[in-house]
Backbone as ProteinMPNN parsed JSONL, in Angstrom:
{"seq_chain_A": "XXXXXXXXXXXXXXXXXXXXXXXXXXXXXXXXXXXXXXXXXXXXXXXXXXXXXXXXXXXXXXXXXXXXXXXXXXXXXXXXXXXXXXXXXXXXXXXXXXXXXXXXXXXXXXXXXXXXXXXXXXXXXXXXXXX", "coords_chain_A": {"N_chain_A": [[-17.979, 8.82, -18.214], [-17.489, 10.44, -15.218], [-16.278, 10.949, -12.378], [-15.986, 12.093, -9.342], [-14.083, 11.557, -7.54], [-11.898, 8.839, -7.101], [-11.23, 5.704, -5.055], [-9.069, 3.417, -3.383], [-9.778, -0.179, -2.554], [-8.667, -2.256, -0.226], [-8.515, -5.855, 0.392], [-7.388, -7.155, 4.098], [-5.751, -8.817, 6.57], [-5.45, -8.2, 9.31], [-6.079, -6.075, 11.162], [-4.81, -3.876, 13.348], [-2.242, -4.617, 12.714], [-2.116, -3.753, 10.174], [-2.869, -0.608, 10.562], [-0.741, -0.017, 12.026], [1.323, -0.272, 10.59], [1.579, 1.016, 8.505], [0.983, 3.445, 9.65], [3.563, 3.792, 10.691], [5.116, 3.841, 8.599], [4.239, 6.861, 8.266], [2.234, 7.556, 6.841], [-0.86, 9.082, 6.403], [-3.584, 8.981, 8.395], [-7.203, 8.195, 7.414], [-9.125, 9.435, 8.749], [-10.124, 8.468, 12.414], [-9.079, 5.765, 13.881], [-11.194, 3.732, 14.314], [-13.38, 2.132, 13.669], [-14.268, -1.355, 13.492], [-13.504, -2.875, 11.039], [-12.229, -1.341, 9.033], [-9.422, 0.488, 8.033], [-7.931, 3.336, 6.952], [-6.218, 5.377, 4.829], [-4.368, 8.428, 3.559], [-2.838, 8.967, 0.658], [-0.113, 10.562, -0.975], [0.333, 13.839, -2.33], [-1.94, 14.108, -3.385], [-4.168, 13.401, -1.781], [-5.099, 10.717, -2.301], [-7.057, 7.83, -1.363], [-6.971, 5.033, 0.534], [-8.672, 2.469, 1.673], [-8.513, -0.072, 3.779], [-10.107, -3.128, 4.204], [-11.267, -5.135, 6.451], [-10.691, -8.623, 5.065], [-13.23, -10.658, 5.098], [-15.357, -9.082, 5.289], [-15.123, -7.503, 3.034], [-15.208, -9.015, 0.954], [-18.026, -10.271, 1.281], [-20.06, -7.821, 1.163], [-19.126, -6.656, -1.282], [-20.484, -9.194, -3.255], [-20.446, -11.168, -5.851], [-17.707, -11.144, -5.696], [-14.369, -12.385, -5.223], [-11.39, -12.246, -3.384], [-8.43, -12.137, -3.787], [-5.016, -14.215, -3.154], [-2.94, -12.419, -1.594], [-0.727, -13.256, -1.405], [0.562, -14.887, -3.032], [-0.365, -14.072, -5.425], [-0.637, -10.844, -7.422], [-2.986, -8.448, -7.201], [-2.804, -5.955, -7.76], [-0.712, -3.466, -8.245], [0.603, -0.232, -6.811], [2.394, 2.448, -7.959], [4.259, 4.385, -5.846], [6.325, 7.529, -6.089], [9.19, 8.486, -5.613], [11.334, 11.328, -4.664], [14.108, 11.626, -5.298], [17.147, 9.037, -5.246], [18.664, 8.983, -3.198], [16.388, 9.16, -1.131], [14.545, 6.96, -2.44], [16.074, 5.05, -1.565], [16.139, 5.445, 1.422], [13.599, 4.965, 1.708], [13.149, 2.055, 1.559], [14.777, 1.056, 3.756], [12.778, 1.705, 6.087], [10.507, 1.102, 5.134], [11.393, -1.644, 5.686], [12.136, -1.708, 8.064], [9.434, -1.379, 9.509], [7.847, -4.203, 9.276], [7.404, -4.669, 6.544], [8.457, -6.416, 3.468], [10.703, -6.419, 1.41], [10.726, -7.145, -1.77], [12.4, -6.712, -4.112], [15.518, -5.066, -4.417], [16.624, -1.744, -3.658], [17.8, -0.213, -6.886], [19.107, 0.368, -9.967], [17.668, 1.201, -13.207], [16.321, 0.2, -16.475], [16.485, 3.464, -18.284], [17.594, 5.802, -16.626], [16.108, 5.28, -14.241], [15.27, 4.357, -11.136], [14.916, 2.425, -8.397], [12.509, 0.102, -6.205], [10.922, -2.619, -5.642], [8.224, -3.166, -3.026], [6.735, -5.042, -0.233], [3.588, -5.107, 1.655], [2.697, -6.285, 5.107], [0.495, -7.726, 4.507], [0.491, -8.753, 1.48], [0.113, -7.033, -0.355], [1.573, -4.923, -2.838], [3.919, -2.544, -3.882], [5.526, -0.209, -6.195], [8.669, 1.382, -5.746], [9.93, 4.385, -7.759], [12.224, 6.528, -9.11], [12.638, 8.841, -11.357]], "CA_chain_A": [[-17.949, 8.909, -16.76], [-16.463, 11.527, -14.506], [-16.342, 10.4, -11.219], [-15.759, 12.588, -8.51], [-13.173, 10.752, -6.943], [-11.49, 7.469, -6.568], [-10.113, 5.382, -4.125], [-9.094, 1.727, -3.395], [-10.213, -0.996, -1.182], [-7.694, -3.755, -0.459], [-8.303, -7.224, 1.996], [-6.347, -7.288, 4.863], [-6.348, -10.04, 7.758], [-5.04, -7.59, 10.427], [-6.285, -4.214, 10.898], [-3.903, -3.605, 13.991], [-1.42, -4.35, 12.005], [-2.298, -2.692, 9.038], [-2.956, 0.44, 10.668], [0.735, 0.104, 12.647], [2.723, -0.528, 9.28], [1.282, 2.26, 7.529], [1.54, 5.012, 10.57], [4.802, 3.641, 10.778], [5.783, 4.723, 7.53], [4.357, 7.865, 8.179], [1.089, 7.935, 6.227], [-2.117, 10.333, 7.532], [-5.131, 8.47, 8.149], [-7.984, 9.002, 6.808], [-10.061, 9.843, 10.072], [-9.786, 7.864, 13.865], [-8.777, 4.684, 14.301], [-12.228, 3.291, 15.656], [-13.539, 0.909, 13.256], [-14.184, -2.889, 13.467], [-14.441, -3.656, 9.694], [-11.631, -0.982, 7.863], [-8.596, 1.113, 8.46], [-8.381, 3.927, 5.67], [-5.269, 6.027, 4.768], [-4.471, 9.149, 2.663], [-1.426, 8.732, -0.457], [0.233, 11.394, -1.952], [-0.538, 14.617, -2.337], [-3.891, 14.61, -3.507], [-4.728, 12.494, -0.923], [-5.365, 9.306, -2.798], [-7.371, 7.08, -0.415], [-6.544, 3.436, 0.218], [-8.91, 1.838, 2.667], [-8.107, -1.273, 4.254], [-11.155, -3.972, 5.023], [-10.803, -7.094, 6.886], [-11.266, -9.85, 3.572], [-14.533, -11.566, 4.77], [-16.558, -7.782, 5.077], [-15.121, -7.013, 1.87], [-15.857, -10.405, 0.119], [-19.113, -10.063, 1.835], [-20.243, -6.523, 0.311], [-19.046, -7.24, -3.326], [-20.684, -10.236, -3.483], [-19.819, -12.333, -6.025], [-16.279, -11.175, -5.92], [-13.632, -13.279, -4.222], [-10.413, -11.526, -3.312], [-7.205, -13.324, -4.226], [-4.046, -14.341, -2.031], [-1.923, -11.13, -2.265], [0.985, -13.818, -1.017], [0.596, -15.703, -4.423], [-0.826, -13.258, -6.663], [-1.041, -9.249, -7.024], [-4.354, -7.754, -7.91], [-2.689, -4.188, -8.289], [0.628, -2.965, -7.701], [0.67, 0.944, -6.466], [3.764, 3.356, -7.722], [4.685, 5.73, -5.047], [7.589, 8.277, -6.626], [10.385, 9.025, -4.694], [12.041, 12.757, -5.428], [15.859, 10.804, -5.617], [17.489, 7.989, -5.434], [18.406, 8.791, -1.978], [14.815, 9.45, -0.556], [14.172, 5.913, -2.802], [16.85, 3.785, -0.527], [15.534, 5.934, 3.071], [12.16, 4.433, 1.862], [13.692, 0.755, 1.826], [15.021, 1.192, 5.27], [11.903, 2.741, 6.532], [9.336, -0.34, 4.902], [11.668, -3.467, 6.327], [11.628, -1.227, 9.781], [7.7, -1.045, 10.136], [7.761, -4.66, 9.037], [7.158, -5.231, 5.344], [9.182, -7.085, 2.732], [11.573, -5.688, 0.293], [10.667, -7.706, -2.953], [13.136, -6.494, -5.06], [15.955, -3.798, -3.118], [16.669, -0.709, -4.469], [18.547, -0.544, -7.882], [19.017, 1.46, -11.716], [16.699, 0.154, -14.041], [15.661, 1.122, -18.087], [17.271, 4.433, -19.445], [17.327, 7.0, -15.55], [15.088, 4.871, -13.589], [15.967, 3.92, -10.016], [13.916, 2.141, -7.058], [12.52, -0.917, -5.365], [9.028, -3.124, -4.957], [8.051, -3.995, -1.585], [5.037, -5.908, -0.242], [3.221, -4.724, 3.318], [2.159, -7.917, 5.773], [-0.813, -8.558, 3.653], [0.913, -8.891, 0.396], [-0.288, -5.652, -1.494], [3.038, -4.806, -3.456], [4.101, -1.241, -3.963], [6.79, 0.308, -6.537], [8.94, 2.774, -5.901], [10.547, 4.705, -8.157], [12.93, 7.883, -9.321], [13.387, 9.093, -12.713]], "C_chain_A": [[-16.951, 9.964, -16.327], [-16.395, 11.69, -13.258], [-15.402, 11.78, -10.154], [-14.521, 12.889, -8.079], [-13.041, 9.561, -7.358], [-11.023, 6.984, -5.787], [-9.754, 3.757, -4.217], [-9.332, 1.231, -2.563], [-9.424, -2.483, -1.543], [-8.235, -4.659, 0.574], [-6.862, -6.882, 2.559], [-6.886, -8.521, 6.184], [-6.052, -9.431, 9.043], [-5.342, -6.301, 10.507], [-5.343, -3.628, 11.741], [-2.737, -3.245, 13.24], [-0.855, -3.744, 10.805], [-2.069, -1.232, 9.157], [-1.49, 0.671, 11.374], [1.424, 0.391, 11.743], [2.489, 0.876, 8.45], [1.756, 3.637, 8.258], [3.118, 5.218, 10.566], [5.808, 4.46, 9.82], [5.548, 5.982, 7.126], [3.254, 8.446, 6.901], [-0.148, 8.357, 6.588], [-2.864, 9.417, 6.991], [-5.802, 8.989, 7.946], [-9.369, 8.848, 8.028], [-9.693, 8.434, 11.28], [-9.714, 6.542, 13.063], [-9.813, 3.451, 15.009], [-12.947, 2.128, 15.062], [-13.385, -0.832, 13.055], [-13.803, -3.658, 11.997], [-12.907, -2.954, 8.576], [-10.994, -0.103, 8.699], [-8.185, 2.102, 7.016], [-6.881, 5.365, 5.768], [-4.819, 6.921, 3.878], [-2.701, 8.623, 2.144], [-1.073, 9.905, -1.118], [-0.526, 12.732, -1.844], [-1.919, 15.283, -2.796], [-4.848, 13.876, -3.149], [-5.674, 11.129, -1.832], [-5.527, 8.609, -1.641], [-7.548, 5.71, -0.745], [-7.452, 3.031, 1.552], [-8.586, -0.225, 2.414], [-8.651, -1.992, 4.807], [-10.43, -4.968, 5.439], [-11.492, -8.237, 5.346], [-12.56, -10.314, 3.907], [-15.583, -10.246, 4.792], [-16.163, -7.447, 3.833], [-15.51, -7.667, 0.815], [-17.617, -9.961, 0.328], [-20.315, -8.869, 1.199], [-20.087, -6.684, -0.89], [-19.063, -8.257, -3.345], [-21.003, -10.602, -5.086], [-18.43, -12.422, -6.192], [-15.46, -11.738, -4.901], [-12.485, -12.476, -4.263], [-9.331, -12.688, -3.235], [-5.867, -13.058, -2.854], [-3.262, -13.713, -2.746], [-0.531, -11.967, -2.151], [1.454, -14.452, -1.72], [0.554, -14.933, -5.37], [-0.924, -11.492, -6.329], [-2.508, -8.768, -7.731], [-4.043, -6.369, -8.045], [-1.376, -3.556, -7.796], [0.516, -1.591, -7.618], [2.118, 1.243, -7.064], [3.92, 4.042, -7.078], [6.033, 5.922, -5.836], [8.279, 8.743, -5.417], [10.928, 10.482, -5.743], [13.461, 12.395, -5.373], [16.064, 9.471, -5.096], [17.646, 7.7, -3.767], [16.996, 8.591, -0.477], [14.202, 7.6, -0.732], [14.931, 4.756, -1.555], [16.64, 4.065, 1.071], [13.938, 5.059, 3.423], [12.742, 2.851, 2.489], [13.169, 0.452, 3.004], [13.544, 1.109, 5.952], [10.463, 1.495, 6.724], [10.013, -1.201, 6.037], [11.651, -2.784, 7.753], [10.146, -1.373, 10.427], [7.241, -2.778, 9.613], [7.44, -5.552, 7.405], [8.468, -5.814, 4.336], [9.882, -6.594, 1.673], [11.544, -6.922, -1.133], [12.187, -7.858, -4.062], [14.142, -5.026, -4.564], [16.25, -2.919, -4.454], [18.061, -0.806, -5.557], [18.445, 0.092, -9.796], [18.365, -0.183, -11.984], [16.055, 0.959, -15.407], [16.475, 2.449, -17.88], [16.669, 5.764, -17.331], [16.019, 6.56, -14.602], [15.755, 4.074, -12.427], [15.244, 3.345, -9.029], [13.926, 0.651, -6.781], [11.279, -1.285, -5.596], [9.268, -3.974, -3.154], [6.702, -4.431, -1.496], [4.965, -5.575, 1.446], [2.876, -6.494, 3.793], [1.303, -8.214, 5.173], [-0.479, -9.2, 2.472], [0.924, -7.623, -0.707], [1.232, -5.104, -1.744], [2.812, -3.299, -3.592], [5.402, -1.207, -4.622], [6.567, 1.385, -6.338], [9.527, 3.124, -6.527], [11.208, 6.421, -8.454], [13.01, 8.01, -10.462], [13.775, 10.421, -12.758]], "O_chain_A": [[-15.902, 10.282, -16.887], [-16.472, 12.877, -12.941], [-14.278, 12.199, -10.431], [-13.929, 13.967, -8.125], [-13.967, 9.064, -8.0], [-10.069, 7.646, -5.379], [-10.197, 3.027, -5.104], [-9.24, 1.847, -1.501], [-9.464, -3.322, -2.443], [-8.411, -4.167, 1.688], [-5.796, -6.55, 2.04], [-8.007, -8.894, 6.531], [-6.388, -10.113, 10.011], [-4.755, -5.461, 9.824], [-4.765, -2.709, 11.161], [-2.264, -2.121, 13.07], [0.278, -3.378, 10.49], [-1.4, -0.576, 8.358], [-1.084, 1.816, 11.177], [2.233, 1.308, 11.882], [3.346, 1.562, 7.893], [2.486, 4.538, 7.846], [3.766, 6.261, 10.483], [6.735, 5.247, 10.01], [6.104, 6.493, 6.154], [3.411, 9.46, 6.22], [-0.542, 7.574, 7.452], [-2.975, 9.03, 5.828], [-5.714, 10.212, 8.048], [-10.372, 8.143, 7.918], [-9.01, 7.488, 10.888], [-10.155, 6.312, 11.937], [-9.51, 2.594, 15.839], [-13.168, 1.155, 15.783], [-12.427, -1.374, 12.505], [-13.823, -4.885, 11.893], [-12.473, -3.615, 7.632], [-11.465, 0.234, 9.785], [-8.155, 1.467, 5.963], [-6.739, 6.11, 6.737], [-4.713, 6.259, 2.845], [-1.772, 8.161, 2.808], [-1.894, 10.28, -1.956], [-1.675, 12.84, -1.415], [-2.574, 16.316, -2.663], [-5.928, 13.623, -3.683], [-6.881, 10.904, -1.745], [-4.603, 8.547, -0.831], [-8.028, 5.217, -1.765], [-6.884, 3.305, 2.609], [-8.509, -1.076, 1.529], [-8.296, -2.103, 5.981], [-9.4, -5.513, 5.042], [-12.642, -8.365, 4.925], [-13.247, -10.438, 2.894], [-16.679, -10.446, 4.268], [-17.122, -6.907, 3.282], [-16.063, -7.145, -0.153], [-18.253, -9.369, -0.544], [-21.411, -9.276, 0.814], [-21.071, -6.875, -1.604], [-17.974, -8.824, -3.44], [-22.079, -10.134, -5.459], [-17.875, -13.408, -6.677], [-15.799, -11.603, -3.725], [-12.439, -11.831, -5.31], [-9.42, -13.814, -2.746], [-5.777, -12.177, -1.999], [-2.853, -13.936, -3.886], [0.535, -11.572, -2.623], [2.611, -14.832, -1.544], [1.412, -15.017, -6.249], [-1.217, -11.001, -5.239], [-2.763, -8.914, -8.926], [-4.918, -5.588, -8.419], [-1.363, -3.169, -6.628], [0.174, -1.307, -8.766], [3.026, 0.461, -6.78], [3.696, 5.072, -7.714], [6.751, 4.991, -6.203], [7.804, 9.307, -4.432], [10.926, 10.638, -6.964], [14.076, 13.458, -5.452], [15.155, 8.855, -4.539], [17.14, 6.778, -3.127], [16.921, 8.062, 0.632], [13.666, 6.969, 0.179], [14.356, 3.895, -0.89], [16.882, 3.196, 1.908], [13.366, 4.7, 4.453], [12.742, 2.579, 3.689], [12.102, -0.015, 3.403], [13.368, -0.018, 6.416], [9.779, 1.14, 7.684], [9.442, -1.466, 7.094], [11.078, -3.431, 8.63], [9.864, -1.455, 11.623], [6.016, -2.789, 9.495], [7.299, -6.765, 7.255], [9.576, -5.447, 4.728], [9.062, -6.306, 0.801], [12.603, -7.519, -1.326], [12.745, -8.84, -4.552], [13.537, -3.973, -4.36], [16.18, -3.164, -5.659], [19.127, -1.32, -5.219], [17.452, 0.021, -10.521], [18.363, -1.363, -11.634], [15.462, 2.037, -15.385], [17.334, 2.266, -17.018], [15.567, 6.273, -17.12], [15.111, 7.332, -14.294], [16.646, 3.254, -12.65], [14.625, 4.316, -8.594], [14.918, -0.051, -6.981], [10.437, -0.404, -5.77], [9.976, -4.775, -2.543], [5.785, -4.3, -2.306], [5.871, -5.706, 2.269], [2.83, -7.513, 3.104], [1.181, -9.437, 5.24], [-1.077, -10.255, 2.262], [1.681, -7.446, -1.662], [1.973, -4.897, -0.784], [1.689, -2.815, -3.445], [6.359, -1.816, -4.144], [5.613, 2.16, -6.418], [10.472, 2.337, -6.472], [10.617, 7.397, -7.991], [13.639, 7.059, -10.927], [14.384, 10.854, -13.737]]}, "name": "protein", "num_of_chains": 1, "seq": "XXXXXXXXXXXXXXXXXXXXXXXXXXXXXXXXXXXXXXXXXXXXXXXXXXXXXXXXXXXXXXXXXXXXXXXXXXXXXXXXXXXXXXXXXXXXXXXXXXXXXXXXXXXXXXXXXXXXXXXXXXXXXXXXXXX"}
């Protein structure tokens, strides 16, 4: 296989809020804001796309798959890289401001490794790190 592209599709129970927490932190959507069903956002520079369904259209569509409680369980943790340590602890700040949860705060870790996991209002976890 050699697929084009990829992207991801996470449940969410709030699209408002989804699409708030993310602008917040300063991430380019991935076209208007107009949809009932998904909120869709570019990552990184090679625009890695993360859309964001409401859980029962996404259940719904990949039927027989059930989507798990991100507030119990992770189905995929994301790394975003930070370019220093400082950039890593601005992120912190930056998440618990736009509302999400600091898991684990920023902190050295293994042999030049520095960062944090956080979790957005849905649960979807995210490390960050520096090496």
């Amino acid at each position: 296989m050699k697929p084009k592209m990829i992207w991801s599709n996470l449940a969410v129970a709030n699209l408002e809020r989804t699409h708030k927490f993310y602008t917040d932190l300063g991430f380019k959507p991935n076209g208007p804001h107009t949809s009932d069903q998904l909120v869709s956002f570019f990552f990184g520079d090679n625009d890695f796309v993360i859309h964001f369904f409401l859980k029962n259209i996404l259940e719904s569509n990949l039927k027989p798959l059930e989507f798990c409680d991100t507030q119990k369980v992770h189905e995929i943790v994301f790394t975003l890289s930070a370019e220093s340590k400082d950039q890593a602890d601005d992120w912190a700040k930056e998440v618990e401001k736009a509302g999400g949860t600091i898991v684990s705060p920023p902190q050295s870790f293994g042999d030049n490794y520095y960062g944090f996991v956080f979790s957005d209002p849905d649960g979807h976890s995210y490390n960050v790190f520096h090496m």
